[in-house]
Backbone bond lengths (Angstrom), bond angles and torsions (degrees), N, CA, C in turn:
res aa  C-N    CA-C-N  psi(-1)  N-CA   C-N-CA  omega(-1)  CA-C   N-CA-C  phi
1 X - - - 1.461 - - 1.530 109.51 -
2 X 1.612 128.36 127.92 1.144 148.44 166.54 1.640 95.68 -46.78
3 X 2.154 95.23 133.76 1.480 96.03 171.80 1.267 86.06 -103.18
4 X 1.846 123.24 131.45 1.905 120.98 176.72 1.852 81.31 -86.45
5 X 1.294 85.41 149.32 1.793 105.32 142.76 1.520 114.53 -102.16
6 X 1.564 137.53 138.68 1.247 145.87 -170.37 1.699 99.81 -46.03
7 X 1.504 111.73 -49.11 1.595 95.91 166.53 1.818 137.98 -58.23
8 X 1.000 109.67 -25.08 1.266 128.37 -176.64 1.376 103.06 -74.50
9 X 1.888 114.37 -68.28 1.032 92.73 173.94 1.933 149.22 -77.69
10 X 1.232 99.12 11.54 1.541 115.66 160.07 0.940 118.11 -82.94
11 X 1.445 129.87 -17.88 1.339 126.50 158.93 1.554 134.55 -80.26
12 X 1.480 109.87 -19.22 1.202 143.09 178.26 1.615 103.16 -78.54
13 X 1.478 131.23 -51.96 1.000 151.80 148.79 1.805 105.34 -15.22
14 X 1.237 81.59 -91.30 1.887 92.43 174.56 1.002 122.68 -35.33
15 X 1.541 118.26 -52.24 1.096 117.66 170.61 1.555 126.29 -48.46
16 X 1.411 125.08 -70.79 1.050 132.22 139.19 1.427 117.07 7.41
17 X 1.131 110.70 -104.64 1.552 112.41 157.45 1.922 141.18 7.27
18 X 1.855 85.87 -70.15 1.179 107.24 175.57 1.797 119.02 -61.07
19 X 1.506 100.23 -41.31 1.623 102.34 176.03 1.826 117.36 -73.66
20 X 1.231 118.34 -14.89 1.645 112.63 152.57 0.978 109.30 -37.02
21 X 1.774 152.16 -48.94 1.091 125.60 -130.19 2.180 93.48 -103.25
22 X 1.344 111.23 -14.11 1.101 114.32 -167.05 1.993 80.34 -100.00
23 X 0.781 149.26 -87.10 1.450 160.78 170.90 1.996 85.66 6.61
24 X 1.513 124.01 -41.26 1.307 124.79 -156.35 1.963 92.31 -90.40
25 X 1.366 110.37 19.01 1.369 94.80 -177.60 1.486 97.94 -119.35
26 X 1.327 118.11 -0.14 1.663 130.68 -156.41 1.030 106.55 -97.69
27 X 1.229 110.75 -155.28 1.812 105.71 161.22 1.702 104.91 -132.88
28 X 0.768 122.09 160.54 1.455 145.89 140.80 2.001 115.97 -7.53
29 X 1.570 116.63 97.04 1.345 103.25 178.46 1.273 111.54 82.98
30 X 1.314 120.34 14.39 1.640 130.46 -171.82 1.587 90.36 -82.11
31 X 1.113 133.58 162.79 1.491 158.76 170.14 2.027 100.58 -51.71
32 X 1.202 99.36 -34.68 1.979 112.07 -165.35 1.572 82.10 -93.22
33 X 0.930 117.53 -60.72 2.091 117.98 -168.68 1.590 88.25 -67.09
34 X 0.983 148.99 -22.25 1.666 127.39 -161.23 1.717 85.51 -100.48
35 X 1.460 131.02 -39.90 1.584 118.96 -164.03 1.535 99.87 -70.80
36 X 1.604 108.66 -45.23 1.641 107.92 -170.61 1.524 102.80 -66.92
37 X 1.483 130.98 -54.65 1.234 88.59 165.08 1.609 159.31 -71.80
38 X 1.595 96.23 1.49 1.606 103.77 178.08 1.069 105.26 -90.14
39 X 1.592 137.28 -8.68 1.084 125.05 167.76 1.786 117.60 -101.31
40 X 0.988 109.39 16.76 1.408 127.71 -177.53 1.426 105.34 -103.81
41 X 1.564 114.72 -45.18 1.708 112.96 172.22 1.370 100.44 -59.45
42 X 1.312 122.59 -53.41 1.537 119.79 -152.79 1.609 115.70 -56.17
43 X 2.025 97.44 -48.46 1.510 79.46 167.07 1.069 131.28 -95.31
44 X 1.264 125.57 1.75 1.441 123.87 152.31 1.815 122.50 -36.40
45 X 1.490 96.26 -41.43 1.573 100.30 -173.93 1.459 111.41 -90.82
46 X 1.350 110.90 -5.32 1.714 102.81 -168.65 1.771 89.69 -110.35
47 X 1.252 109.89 -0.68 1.729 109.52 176.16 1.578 98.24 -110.47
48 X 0.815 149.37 -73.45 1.499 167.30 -177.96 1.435 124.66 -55.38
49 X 1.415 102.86 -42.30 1.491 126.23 -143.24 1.329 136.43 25.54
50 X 1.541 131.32 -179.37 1.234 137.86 -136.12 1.582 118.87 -67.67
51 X 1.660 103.80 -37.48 1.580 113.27 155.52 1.423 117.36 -90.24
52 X 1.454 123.48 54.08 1.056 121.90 171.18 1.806 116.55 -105.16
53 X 1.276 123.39 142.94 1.475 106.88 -154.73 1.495 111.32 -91.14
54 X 1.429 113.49 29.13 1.564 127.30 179.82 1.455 84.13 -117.18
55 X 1.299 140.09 -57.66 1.264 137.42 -161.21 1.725 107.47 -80.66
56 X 1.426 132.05 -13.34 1.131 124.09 176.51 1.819 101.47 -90.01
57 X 1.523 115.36 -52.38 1.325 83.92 -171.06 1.485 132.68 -114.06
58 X 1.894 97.76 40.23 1.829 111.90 145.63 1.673 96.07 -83.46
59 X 0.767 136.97 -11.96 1.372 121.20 -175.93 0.980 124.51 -75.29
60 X 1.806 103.92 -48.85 1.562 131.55 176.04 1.552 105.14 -53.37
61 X 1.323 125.91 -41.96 1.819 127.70 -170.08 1.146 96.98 -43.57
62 X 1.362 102.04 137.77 1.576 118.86 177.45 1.749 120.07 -83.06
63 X 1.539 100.05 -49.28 1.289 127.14 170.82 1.199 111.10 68.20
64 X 2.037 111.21 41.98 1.279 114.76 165.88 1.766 98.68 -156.05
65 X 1.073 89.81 167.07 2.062 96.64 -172.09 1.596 89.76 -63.17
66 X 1.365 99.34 129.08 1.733 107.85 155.23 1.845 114.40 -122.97
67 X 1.219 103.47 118.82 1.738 109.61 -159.50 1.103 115.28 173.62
68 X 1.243 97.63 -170.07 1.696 112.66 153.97 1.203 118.92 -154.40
69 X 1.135 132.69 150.15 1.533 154.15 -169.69 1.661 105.00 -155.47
70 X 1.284 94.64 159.05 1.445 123.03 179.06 1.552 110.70 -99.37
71 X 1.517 103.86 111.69 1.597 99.37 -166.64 1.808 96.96 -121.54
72 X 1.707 103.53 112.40 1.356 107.52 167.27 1.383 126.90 -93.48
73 X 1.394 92.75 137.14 1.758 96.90 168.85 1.602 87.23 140.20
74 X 1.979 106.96 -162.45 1.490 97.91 174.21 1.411 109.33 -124.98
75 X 1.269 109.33 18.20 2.162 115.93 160.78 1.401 100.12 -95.26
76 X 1.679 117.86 90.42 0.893 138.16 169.39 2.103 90.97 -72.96
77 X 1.219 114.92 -49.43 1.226 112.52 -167.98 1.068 112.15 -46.91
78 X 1.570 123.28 -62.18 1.359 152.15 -178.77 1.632 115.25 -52.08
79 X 1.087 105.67 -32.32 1.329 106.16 148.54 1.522 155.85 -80.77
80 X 1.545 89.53 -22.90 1.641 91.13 163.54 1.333 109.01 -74.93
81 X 1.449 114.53 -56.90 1.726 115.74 171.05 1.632 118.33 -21.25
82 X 1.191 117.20 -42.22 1.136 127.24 -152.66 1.736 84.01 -88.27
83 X 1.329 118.74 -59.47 1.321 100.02 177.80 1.516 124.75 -94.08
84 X 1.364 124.70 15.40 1.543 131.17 135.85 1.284 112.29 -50.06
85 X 1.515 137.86 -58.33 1.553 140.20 -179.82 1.370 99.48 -63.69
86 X 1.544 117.72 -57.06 1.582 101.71 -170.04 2.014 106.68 -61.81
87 X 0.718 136.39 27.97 1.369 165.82 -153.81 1.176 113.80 -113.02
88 X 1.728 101.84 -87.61 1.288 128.96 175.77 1.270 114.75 -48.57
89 X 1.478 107.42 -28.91 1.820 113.55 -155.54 2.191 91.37 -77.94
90 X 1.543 88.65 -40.17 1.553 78.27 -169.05 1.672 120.34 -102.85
91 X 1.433 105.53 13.25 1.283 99.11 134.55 1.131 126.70 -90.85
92 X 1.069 149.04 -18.29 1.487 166.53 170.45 1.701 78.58 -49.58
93 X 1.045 152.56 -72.18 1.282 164.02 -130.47 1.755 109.64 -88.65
94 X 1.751 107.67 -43.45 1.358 127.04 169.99 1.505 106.40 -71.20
95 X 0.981 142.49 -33.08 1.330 158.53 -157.00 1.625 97.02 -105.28
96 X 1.398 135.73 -16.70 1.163 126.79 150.25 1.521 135.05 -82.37
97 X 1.268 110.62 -34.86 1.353 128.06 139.45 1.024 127.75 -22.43
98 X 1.622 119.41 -54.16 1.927 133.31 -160.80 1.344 93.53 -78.88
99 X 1.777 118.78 -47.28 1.619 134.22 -176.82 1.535 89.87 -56.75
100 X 0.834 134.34 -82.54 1.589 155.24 -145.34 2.013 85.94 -51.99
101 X 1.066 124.14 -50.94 1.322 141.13 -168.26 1.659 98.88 -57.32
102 X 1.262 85.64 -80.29 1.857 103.75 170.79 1.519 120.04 -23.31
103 X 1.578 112.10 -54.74 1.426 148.24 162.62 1.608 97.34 -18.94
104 X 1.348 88.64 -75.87 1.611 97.87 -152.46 1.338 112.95 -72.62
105 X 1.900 109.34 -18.90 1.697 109.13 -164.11 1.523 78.98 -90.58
106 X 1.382 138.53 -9.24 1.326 92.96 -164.78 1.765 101.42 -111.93
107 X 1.556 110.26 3.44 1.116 120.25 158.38 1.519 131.02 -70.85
108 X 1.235 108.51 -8.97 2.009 133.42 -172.26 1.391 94.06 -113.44
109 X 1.610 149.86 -17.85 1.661 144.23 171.90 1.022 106.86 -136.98
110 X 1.415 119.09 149.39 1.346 118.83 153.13 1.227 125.95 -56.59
111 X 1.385 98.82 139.31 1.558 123.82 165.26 1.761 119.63 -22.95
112 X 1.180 111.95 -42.80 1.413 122.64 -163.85 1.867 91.69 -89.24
113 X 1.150 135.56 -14.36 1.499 114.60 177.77 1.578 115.93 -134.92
114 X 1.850 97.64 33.91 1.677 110.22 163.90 1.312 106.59 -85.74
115 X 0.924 132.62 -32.43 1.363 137.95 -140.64 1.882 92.22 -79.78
116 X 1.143 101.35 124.77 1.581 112.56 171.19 1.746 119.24 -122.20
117 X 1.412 108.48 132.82 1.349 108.41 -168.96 1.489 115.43 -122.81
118 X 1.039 160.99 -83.76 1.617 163.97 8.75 1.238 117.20 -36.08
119 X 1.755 100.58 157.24 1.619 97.90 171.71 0.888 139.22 -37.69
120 X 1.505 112.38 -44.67 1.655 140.12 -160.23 1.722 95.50 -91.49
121 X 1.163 120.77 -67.98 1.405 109.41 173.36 1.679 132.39 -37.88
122 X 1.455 106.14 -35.85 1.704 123.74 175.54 1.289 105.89 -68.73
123 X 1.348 121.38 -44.17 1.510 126.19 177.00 1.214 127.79 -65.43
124 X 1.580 108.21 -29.05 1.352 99.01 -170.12 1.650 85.77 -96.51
125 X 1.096 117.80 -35.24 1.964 100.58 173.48 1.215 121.82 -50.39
126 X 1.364 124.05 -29.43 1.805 130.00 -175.28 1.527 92.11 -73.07
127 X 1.617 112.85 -45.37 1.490 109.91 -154.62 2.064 96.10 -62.41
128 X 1.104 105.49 -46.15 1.515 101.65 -173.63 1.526 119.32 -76.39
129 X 1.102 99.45 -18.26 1.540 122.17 173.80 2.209 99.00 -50.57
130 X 1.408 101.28 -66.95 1.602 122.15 177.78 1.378 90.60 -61.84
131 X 1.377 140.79 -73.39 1.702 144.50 -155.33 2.074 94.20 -43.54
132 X 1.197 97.11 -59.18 1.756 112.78 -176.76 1.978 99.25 -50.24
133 X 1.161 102.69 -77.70 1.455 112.07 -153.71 2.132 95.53 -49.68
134 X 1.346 124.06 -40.37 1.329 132.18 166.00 1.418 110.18 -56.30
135 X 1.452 131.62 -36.35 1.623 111.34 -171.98 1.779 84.87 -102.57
136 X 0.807 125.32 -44.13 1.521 140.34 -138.85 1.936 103.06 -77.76
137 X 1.498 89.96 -56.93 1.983 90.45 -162.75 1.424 92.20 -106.61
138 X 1.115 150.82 -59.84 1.087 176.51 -66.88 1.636 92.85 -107.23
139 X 1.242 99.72 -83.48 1.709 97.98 173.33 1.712 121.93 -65.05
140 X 1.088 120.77 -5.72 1.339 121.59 158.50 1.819 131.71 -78.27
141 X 1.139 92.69 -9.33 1.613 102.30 173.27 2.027 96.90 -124.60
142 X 1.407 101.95 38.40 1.953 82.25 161.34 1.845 78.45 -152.59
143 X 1.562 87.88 112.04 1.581 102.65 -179.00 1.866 123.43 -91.49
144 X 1.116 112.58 0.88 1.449 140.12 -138.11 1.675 98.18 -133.85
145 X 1.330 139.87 137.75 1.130 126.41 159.81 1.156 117.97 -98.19
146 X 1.755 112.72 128.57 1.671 120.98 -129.02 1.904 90.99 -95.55
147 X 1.292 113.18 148.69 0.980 114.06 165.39 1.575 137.98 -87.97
148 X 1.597 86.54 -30.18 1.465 101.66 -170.52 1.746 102.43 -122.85
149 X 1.765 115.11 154.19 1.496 118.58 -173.51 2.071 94.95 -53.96
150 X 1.138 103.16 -46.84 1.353 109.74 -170.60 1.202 119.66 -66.89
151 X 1.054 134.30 21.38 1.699 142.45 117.65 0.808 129.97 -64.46
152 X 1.125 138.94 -38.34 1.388 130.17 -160.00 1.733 105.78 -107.44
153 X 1.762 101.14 -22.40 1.630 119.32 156.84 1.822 101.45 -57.85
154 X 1.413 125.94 -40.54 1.303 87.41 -160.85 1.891 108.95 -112.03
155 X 1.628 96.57 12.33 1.698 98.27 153.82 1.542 117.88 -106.47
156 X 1.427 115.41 30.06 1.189 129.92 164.01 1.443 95.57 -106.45
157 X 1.115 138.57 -67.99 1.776 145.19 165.63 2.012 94.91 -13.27
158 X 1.466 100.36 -69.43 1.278 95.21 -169.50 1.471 118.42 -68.80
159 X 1.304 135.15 -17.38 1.261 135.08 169.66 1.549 111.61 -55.88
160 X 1.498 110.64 -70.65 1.459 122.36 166.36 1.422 115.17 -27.96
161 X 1.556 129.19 -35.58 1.651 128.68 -155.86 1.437 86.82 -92.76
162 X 1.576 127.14 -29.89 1.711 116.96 -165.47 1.237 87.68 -76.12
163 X 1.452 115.80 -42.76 1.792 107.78 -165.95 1.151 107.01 -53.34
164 X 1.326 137.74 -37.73 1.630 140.85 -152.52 1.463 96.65 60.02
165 X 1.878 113.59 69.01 1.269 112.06 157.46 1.062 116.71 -109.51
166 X 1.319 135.81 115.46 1.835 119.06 174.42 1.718 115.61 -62.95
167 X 1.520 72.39 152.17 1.677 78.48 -161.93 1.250 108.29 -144.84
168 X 1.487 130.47 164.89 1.454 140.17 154.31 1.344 142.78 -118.38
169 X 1.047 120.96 88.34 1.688 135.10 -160.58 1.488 124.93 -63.22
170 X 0.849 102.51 97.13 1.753 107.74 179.43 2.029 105.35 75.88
171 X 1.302 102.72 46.30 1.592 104.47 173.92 1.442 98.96 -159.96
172 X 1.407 122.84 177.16 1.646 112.59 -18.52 1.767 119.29 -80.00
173 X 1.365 96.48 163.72 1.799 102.75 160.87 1.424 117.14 -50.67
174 X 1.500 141.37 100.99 1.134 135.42 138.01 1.504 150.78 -73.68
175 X 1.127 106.46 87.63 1.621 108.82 -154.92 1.851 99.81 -64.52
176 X 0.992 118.45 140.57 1.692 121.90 -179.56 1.798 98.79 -162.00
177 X 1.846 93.56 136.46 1.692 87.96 177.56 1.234 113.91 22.65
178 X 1.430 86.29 70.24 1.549 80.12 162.28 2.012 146.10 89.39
179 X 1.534 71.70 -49.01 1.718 88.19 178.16 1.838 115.72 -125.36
180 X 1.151 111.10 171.32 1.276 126.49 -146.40 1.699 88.45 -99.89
181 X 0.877 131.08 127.59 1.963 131.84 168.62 1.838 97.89 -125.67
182 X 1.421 116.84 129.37 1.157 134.90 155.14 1.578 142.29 -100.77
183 X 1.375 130.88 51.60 1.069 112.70 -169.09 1.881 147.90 -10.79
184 X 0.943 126.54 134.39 1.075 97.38 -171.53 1.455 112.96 -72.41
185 X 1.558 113.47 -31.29 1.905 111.12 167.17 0.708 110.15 -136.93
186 X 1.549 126.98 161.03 1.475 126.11 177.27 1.404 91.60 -135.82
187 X 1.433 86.16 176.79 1.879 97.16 -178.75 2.039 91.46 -153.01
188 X 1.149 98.72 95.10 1.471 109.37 169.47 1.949 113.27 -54.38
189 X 1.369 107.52 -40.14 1.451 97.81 -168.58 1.607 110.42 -89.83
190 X 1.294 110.84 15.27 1.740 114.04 170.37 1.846 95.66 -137.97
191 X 1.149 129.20 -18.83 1.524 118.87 155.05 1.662 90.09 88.71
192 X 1.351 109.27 56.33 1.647 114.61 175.29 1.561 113.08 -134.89
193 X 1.079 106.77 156.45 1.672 107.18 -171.86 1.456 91.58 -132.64
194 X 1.259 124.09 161.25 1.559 125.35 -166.23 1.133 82.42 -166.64
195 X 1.949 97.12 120.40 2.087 103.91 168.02 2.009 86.16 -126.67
196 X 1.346 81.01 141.26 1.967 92.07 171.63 1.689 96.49 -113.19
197 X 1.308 101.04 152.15 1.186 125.39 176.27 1.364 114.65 -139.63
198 X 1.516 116.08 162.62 1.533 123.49 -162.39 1.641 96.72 -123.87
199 X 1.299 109.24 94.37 1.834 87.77 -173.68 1.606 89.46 -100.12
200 X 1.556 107.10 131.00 1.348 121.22 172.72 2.026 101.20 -139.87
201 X 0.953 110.21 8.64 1.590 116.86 175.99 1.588 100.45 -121.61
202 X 1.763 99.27 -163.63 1.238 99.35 179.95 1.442 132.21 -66.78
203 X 1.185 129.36 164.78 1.546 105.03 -175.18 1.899 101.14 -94.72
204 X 0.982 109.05 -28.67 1.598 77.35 174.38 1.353 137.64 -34.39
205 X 1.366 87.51 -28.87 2.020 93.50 -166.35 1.745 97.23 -71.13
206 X 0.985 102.92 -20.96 1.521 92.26 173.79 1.615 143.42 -84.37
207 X 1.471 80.27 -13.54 1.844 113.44 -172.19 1.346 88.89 -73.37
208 X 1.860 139.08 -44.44 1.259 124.25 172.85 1.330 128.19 -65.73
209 X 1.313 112.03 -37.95 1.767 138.03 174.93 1.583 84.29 -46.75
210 X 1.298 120.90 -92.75 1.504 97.23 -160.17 1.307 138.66 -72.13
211 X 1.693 114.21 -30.87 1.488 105.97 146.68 1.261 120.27 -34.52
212 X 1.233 143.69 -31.84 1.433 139.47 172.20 1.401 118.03 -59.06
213 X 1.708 95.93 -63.69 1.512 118.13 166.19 1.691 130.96 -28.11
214 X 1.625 87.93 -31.30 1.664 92.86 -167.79 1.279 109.96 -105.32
215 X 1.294 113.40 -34.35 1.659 104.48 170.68 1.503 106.05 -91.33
216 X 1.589 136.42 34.25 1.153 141.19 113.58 1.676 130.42 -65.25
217 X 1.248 104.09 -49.92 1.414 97.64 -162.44 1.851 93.83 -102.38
218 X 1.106 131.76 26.49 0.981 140.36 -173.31 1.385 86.32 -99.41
219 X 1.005 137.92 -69.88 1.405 127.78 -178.56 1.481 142.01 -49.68
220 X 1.378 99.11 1.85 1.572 125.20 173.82 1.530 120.14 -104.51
221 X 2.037 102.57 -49.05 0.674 108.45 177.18 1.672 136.56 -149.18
222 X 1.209 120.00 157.86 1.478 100.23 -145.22 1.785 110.39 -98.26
223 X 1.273 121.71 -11.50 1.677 112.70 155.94 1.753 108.06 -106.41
224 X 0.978 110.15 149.04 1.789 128.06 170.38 1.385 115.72 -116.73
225 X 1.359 124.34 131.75 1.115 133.47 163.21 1.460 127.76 -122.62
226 X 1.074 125.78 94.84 1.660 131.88 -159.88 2.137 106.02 -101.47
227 X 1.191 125.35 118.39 1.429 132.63 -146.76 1.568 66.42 -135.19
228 X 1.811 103.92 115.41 1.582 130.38 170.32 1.609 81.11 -117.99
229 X 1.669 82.18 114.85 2.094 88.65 164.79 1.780 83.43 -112.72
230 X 1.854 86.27 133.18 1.805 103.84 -169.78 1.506 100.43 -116.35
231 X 1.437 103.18 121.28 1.500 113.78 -179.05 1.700 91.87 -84.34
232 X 1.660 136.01 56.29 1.284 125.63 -171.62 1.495 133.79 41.04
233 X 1.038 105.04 35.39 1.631 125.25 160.02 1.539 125.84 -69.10
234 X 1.699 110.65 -52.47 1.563 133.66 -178.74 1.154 96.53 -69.16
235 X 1.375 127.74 131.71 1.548 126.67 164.39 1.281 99.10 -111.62
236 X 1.258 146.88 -15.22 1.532 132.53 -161.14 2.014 89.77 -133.56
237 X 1.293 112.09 67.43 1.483 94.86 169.43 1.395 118.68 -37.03
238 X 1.313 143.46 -72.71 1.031 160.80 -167.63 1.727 107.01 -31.70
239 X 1.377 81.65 -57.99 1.868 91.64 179.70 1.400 104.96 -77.84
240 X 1.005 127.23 0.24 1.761 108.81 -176.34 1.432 81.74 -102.86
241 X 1.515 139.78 -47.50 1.390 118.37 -168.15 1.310 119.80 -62.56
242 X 1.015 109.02 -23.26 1.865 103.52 -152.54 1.370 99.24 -75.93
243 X 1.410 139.52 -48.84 1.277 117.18 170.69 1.642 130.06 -25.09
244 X 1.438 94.53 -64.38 1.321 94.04 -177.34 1.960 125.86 -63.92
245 X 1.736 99.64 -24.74 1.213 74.86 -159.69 2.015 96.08 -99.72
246 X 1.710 107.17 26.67 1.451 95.77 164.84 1.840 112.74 -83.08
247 X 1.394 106.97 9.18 1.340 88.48 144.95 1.727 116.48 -101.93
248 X 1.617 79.42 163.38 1.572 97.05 176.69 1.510 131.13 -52.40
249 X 1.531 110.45 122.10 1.326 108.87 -164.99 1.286 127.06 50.01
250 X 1.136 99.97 47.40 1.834 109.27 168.54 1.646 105.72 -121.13
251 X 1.118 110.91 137.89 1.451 126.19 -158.84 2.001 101.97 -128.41
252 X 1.466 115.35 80.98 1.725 100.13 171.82 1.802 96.23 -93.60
253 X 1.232 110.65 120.84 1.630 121.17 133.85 1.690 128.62 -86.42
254 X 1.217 96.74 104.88 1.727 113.63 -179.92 1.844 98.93 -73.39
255 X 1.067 111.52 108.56 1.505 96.95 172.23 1.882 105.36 -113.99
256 X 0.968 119.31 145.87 1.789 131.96 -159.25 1.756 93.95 -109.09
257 X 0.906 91.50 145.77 1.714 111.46 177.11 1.464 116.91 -96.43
């Protein structure tokens, strides 16, 4: 997905824009009307996004007569065509409007807080957003073989801040049997808790640590993500995860040094 800068996309905009008036000499479903609009959804959604109310109703255009009329003569064909284009022409026209709309809201805010999504859609992008940056970057920004959990906790901190993920560092307090469990992050608006660990000993000791971990923070919250950075201890990744993650919504990434 294209990152726009607010200049770019006002220019992109215009552009856009500007080819309606030649698009209104064409017809309907032409090869030029099918690119401008597939490239008109796209950045609509990577500027706006998918519930955005410029991007829902170019989408919605039909770009054919919906009605009825009384058509005389015996080119029944020739007549719908005729009012399919006269159709096309004025959505072609509505669809300049929505641009023109778009235009101006995104000329009055920044770029970075047009973008509209749903709850459920934002969440599950943040959630994979964190799932990615843990299997994906995670060991590419710790160059050093780390000694302590709190390394690799605080180039995980910095991954999250490029993402622009909100986050919560070393909270909340979960009191359980007894004792106090702290995640190392949470993320309230996707309902995930994330503990890192440094396995450089045996791995059993850890097989209790998070069984503990999870029917603690399980009660707060409803996905887990536990990031074992393995100084080559685990010999059977496979088998050390699967316990944990046959519970529900539990997520271990073993990442190797």
């Amino acid at each position: 997905m294209k990152k726009w800068t607010k200049h770019e996309a006002l220019g992109y905009l215009d552009k856009q824009i500007e080819v309606i008036h030649t698009l209104k000499l064409g017809r309907r479903g032409s090869s030029e009307h099918v690119r401008w609009l597939t490239n008109t959804l796209v950045f609509l959604e990577e500027v706006f996004g998918s519930d955005s109310y410029y991007y829902c109703n170019i989408k919605n255009l039909t770009w054919h007569f919906q009605g009825q009329r009384i058509i005389n003569g015996w080119d029944i064909d020739g007549a719908m065509e005729a009012y399919n284009q006269e159709a096309y022409v004025e959505q072609l026209e509505q669809a300049n409007g929505f641009l023109l709309a778009a235009k101006d809201y995104l000329d009055a805010n920044d770029i970075d807080t047009v973008y509209c999504a749903s709850v459920e859609k934002q969440a599950t992008g943040d959630l994979m957003k964190v799932l990615s940056l843990s299997e994906h970057k995670l060991r590419k920004v710790i160059r050093t073989k780390p000694e302590r959990e709190k390394e690799i906790q605080d180039q995980f901190e910095n991954l999250l801040i490029g993402a622009d993920i909100e986050f919560e560092r070393e909270g909340p307090h979960i009191d359980y049997s007894s004792k106090a469990y702290i995640p190392d992050f949470s993320f309230n608006s996707i309902d995930l808790a994330v503990e890192i660990k440094l396995c450089k000993t045996e791995e059993k000791t850890f097989i209790q640590q998070i069984n503990d971990d999870i029917l603690a923070y399980k009660t707060k919250f409803n996905n887990l993500l536990f990031i074992i950075y393995d100084l080559g201890v685990i010999r059977d990744v496979d088998t050390f995860k699967q316990s944990f993650e046959e519970t529900e919504n539990v997520i271990v990434h073993v990442i190797k040094h």
